[in-house]
C-alpha positions as a printed Julia matrix, in Angstrom:
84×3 Matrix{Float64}:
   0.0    0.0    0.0
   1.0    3.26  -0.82
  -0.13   5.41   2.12
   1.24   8.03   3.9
   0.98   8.58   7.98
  -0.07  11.86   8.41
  -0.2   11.37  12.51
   1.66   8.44  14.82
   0.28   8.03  18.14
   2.66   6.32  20.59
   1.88   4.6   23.63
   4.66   4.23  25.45
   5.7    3.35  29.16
   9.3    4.11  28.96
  11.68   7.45  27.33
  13.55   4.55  25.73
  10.85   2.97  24.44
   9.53   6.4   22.49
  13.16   6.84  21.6
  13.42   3.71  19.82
  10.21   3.96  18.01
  11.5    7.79  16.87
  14.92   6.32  15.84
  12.56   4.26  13.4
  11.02   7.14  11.91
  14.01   8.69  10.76
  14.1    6.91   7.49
  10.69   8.42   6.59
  12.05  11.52   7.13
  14.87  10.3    4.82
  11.96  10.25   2.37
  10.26  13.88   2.35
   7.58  12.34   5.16
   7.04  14.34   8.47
   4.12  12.93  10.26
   2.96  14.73  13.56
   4.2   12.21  16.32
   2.33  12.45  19.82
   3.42  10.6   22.78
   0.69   8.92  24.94
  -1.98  11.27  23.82
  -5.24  12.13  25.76
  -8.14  11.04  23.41
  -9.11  14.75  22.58
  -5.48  15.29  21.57
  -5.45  12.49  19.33
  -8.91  13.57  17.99
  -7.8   16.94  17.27
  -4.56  16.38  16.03
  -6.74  13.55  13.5
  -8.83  15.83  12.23
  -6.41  18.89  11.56
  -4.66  16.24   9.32
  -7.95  15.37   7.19
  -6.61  11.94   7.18
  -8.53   9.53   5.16
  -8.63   6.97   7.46
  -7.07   5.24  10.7
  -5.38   2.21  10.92
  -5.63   2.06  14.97
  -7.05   0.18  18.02
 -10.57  -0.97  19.2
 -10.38   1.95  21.72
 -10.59   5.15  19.79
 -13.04   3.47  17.14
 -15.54   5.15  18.35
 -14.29   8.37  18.19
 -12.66   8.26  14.65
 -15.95   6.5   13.42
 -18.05   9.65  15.06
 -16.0   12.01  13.29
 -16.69  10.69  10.03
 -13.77   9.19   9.04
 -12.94   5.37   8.02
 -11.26   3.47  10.67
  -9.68  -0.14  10.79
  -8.82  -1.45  14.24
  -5.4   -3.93  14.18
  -5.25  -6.87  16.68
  -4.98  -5.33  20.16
  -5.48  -1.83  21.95
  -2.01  -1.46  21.89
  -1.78  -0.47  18.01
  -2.97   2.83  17.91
């Protein structure tokens, strides 16, 4: 698939866990892509930061389904509430 993350939400218990996952971003950057990245976000914070991108759709977890789906836009929820 060709698609392009407009906004990463982490959830992440330790600074070298989000430092690990940032390291692996650095080759998208490499590539012209900058997506927002938010650490542990509050729902609203997600929300907001989802809908200022005009994403197309999420590719997330069963727990902000709700939300995405009440804002209009597509979402597809992957294995566990721990992919968000």
């Amino acid at each position: 698939m060709a698609i392009y993350p407009e906004v990463i939400a982490l959830q992440a218990a330790t600074k070298e866990s989000v430092d690990g996952a940032k390291k692996l971003f650095e080759s998208m950057e490499k590539d012209g892509m900058s997506p927002k990245v938010l650490v542990n976000p509050a729902y609203v914070e997600f929300a907001r930061a989802v809908g200022e991108a005009e994403v197309d759709f999420v590719l997330g977890s069963r727990i902000e389904k709700t939300l995405i789906g009440g804002m209009g836009i597509a979402h597809h929820a992957i294995g566990s509430s721990y992919y968000l």
